[in-house]
C-alpha positions as CSV (number, residue, x, y, z in Angstrom):
1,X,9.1,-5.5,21.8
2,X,13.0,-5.2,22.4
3,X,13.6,-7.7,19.9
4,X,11.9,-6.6,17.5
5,X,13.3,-2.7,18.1
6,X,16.7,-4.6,18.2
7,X,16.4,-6.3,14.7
8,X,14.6,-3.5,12.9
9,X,15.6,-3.0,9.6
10,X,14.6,-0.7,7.4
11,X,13.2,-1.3,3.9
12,X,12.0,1.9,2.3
13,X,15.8,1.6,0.5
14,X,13.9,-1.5,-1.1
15,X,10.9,0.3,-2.6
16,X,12.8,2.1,-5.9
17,X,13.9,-1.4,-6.6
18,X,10.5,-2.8,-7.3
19,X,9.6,-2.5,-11.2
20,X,6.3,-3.9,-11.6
21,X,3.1,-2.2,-10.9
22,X,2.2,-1.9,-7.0
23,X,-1.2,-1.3,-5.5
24,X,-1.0,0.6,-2.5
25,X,-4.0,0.4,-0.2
26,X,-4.1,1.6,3.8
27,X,-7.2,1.6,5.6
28,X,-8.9,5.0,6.8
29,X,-7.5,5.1,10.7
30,X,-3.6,5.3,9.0
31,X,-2.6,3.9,12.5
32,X,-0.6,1.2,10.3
33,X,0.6,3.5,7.8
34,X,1.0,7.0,9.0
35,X,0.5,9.8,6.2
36,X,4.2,10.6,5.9
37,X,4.9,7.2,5.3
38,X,1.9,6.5,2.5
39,X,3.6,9.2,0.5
40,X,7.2,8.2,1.0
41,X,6.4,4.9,-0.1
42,X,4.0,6.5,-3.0
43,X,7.1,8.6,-4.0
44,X,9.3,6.0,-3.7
45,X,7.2,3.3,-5.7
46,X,8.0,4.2,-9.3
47,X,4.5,2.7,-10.4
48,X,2.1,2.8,-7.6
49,X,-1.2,3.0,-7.5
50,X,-2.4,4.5,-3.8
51,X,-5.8,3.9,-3.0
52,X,-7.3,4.1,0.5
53,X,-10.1,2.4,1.9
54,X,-13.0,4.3,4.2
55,X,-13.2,1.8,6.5
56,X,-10.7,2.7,9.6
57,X,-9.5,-1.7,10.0
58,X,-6.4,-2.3,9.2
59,X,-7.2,-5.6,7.7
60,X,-8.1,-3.6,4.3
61,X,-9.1,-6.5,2.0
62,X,-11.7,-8.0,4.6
63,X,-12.9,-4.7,6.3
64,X,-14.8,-3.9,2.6
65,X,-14.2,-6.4,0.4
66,X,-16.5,-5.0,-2.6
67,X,-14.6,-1.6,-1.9
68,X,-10.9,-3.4,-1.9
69,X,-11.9,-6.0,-4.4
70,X,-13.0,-2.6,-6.8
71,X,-9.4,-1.2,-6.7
72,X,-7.8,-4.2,-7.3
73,X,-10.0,-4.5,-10.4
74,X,-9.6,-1.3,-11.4
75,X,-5.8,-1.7,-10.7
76,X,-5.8,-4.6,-13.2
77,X,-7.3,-3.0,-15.4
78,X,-4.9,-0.3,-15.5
79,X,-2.2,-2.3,-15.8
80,X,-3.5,-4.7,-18.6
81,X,-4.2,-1.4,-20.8
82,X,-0.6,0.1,-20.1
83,X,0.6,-3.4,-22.1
């Protein structure tokens, strides 16, 4: 745990830098991904799609996969028509 609070870095500088389309998915409990942080990274995310899954596991593509596997359709879809 000290190692890892020694060697944090933080990366939300990194986010405006990303130009393709992001799909943002957190599970339902937001123990992972607090709500402050979901819309920092949404407002920092110039095209981001932010879904969020109602199952409360944080492993969001296996919790529901027909739910996660929906948004990342949809998100494809989105992004094929905005070519």
């Amino acid at each position: 745990m000290a190692l890892n609070i020694a060697n944090y870095t933080g990366w939300y500088d990194l986010l405006p830098q990303i130009q393709c389309p992001v799909l943002l998915v957190r599970s339902s409990s937001h123990e992972a991904v607090p709500d402050d942080d979901y819309v920092k990274m949404q407002a920092l995310l110039k095209n981001c799609t932010a879904r969020e899954m109602s199952h409360p596991d944080h492993n969001v593509f296996l919790s529901n996969k027909e739910e996660f596997y929906g948004y990342f359709e949809d998100f494809l879809k989105e992004v094929q028509a905005d070519e």
